[in-house]
Short mmCIF file of the C-alpha atoms (twelve columns), coordinates in Angstrom:
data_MODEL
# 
_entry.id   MODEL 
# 
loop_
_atom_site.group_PDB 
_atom_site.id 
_atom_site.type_symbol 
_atom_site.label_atom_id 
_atom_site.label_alt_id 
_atom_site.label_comp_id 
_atom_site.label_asym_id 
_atom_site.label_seq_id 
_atom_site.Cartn_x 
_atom_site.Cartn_y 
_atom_site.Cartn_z 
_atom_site.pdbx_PDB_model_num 
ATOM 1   C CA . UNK A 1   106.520 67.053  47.521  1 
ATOM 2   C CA . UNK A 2   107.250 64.849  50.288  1 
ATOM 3   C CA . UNK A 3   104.156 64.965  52.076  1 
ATOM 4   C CA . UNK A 4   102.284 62.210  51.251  1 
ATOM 5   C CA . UNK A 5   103.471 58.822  49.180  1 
ATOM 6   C CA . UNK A 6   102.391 59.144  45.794  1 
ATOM 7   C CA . UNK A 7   100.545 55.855  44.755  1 
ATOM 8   C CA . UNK A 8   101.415 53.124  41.913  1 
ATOM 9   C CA . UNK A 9   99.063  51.302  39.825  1 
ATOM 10  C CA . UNK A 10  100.281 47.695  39.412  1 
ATOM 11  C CA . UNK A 11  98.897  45.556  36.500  1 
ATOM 12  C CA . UNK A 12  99.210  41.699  36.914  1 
ATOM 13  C CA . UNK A 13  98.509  39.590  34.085  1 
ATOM 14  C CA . UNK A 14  96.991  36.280  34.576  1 
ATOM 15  C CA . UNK A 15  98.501  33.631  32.472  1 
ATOM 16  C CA . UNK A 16  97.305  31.045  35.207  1 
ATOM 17  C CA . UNK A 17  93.278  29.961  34.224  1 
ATOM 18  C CA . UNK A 18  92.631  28.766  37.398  1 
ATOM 19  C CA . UNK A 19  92.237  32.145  38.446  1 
ATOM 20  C CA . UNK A 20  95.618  31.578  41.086  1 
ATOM 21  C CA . UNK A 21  97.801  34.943  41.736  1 
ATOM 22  C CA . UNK A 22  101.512 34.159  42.489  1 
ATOM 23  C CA . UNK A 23  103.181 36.020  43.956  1 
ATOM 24  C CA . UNK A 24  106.899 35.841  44.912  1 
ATOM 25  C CA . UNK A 25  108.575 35.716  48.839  1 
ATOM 26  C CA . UNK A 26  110.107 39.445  47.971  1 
ATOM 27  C CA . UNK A 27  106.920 40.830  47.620  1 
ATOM 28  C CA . UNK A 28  105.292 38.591  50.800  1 
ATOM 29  C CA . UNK A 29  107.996 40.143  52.953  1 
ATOM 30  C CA . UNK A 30  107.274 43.979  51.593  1 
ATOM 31  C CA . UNK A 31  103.379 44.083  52.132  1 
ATOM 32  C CA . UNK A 32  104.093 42.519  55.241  1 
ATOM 33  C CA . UNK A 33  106.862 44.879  56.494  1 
ATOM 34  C CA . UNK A 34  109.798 43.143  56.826  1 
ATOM 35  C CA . UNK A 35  112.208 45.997  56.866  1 
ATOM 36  C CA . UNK A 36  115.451 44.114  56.155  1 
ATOM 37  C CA . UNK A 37  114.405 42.627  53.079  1 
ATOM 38  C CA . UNK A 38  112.675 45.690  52.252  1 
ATOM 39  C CA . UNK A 39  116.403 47.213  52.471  1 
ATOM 40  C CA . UNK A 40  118.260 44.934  50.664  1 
ATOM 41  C CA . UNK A 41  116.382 45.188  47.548  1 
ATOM 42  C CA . UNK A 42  115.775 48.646  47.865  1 
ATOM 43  C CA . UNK A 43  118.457 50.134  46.328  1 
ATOM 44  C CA . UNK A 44  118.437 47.400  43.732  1 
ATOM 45  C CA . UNK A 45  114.624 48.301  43.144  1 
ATOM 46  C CA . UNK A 46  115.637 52.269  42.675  1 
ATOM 47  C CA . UNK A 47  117.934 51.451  39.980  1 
ATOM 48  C CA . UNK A 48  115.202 49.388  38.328  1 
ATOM 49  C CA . UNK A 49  112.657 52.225  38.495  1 
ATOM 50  C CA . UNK A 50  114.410 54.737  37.321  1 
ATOM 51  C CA . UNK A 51  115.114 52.961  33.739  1 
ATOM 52  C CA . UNK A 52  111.695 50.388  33.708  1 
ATOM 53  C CA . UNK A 53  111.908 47.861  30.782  1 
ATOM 54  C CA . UNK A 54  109.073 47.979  28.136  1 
ATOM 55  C CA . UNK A 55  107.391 45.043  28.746  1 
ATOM 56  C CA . UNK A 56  105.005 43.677  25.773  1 
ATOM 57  C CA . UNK A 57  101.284 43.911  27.359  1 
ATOM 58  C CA . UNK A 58  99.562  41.026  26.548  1 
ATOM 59  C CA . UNK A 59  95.670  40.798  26.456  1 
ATOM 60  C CA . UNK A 60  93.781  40.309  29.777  1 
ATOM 61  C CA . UNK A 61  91.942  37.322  29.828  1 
ATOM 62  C CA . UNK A 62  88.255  37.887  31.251  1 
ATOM 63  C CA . UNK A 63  86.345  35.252  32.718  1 
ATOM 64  C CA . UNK A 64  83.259  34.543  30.597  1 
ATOM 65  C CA . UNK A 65  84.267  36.899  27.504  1 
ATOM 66  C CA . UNK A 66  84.678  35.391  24.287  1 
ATOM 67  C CA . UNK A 67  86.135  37.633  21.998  1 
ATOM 68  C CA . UNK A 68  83.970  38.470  18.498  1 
ATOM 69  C CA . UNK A 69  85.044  37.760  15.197  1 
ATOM 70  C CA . UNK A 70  84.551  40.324  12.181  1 
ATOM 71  C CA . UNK A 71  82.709  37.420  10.544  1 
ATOM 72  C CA . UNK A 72  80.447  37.280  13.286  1 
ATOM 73  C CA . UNK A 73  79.864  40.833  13.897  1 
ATOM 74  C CA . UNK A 74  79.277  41.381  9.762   1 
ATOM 75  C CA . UNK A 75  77.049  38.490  10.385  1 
ATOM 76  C CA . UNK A 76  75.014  40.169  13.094  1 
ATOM 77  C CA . UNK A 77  75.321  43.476  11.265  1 
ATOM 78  C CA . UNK A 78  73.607  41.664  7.945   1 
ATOM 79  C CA . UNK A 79  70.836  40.011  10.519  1 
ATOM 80  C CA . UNK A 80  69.814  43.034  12.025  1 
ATOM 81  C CA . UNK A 81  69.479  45.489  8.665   1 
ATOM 82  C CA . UNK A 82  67.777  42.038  7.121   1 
ATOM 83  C CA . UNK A 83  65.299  42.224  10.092  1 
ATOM 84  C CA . UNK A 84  64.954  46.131  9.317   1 
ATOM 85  C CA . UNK A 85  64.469  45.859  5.934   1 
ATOM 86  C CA . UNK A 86  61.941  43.264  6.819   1 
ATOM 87  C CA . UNK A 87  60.266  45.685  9.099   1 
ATOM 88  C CA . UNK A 88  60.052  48.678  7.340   1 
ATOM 89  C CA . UNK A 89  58.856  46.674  3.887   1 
ATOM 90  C CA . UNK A 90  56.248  45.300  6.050   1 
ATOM 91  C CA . UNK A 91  55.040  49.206  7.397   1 
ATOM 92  C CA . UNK A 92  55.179  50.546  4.015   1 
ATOM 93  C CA . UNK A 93  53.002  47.670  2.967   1 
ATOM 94  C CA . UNK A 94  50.539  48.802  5.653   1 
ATOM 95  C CA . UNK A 95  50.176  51.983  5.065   1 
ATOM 96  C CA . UNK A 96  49.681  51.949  1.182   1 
ATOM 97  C CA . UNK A 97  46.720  49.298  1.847   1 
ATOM 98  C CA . UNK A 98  45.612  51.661  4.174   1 
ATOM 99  C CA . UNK A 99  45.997  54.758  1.798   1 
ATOM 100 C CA . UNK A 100 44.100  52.251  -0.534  1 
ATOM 101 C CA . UNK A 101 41.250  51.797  1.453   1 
ATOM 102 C CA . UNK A 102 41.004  55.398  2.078   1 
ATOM 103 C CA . UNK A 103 40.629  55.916  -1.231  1 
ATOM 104 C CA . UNK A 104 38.250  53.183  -2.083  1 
ATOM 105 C CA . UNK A 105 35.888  54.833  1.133   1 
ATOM 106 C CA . UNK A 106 36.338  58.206  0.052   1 
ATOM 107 C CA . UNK A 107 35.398  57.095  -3.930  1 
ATOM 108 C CA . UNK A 108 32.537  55.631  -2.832  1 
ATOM 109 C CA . UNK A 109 31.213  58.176  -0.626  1 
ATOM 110 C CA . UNK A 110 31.531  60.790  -3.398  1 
ATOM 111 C CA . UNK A 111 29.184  58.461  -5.646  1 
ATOM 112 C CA . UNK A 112 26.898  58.699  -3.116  1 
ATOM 113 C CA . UNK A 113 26.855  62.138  -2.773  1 
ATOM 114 C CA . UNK A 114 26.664  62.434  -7.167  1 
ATOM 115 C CA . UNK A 115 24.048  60.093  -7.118  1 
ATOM 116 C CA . UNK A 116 21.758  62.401  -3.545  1 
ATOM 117 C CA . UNK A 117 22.887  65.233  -5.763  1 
ATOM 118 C CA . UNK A 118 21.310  63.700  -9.211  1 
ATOM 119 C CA . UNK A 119 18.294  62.725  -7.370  1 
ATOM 120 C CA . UNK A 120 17.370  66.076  -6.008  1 
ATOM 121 C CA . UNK A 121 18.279  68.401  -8.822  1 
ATOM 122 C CA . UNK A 122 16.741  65.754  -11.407 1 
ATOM 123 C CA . UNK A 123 18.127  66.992  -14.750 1 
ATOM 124 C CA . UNK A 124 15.837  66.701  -17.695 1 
ATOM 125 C CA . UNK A 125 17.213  65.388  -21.097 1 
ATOM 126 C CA . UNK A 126 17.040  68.701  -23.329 1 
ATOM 127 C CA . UNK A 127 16.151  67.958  -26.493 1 
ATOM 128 C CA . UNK A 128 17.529  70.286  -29.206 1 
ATOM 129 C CA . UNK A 129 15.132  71.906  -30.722 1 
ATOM 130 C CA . UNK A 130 15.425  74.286  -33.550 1 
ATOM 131 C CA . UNK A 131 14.770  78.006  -33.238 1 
ATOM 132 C CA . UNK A 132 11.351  78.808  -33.703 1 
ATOM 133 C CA . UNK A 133 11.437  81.816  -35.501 1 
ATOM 134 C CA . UNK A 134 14.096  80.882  -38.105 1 
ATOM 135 C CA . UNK A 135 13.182  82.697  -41.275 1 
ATOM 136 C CA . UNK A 136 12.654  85.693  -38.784 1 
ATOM 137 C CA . UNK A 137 16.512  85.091  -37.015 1 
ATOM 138 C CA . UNK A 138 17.641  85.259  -39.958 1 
ATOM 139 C CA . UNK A 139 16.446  88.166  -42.011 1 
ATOM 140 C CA . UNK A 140 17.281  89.576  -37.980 1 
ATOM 141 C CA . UNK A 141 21.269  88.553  -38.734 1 
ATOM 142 C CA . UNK A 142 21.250  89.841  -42.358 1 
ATOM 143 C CA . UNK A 143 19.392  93.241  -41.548 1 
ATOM 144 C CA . UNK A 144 22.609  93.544  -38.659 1 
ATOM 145 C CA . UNK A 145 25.313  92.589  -40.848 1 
ATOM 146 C CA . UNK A 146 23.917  95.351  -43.182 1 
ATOM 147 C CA . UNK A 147 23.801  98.307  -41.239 1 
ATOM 148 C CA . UNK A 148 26.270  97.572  -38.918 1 
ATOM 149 C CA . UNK A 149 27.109  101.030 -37.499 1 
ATOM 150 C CA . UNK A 150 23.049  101.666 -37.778 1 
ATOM 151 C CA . UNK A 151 21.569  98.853  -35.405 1 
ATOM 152 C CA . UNK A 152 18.141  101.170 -34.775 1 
ATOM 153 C CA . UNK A 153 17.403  100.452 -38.552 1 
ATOM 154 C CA . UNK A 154 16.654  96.928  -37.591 1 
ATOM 155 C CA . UNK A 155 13.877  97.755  -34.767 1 
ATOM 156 C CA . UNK A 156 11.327  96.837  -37.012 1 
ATOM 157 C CA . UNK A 157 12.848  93.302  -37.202 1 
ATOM 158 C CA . UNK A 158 13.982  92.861  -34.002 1 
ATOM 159 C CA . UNK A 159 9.960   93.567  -33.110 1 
ATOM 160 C CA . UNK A 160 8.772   90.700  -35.422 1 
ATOM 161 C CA . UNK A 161 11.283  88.022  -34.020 1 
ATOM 162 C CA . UNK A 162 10.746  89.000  -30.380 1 
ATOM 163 C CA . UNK A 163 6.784   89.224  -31.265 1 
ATOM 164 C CA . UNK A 164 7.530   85.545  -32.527 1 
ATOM 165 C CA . UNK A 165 9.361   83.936  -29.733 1 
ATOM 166 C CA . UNK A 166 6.427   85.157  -27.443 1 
ATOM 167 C CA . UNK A 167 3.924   83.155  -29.299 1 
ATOM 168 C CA . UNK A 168 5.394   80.199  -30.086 1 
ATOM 169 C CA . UNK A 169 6.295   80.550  -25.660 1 
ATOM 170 C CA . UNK A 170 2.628   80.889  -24.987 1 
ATOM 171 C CA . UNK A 171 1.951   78.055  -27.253 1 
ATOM 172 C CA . UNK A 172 4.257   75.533  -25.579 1 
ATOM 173 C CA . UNK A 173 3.330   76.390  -22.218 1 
ATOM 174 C CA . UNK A 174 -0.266  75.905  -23.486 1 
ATOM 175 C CA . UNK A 175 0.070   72.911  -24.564 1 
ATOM 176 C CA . UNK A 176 2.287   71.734  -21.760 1 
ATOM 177 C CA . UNK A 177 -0.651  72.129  -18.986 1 
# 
């Protein structure tokens, strides 16, 4: 307190365009230090600062800033999430025609490996055939059904179909060479 001056911020407004500063002979004389018109006003100054005047701040005008309208900035809002849009349909468009042809590649490549799989295990068209011992089966099924709780009173008939199948085996295989 007392040691040092404290400082004061000063804002000027510029009403003038031509980018001119006036300033007044009171204020020459102070920054120059002329001490008797320094004292004059002094006292008249101290009553001013105690009781300063609210004084309606008007905008700063800034070389080479133009202000923005809310149309213009919706405007450029609207153009940039249009351009977004744009940009995202476009790599979601992409990458299903890539997921596409993914799927086309890997389709195809499983046909190929049905078709190497067909080729080496060759399956034969099975022809149905009817059993050969049929009369034998199915004395065999009524001979079960009858002695259900008894199945060793049907060995004699299980030994006549199986003695069956065995020929009629040895006869295709026969005739197949």
């Amino acid at each position: 307190m007392g040691g040092s001056q404290s400082t004061r911020n000063i804002s000027v407004v510029n009403e003038n365009e031509d980018n001119v500063i006036k300033v007044s002979d009171g204020v020459v004389r102070r920054l120059f230090g002329d001490e008797s018109a320094a004292s004059a006003g002094g006292a008249v100054e101290n009553q001013n600062q105690s009781a300063p005047a609210a004084v309606a701040a008007q905008p700063a005008y800034i070389p080479g800033y133009n202000p923005i309208s809310t149309a213009q900035v919706r405007r450029e809002v609207l153009a940039a999430k249009d351009e977004s849009d744009k940009y995202w349909t476009k790599r979601i468009s992409s990458l299903v025609e890539a997921q596409e042809r993914s799927k086309k590649y890997s389709e195809s490549e499983y046909e190929k490996a049905l078709n190497e799989v067909k080729t080496i295990f060759k399956t034969h068209n099975t022809v149905h055939y009817e059993s050969p011992c049929k009369d034998i089966e199915g004395s065999l099924s009524k001979c079960y059904s009858e002695n259900s709780s008894k199945s060793l009173n049907c060995a004699a008939q299980v030994q006549a179909f199986s003695e069956c199948v065995q020929l009629k085996h040895n006869n295709m295989s026969k005739a197949r060479t």
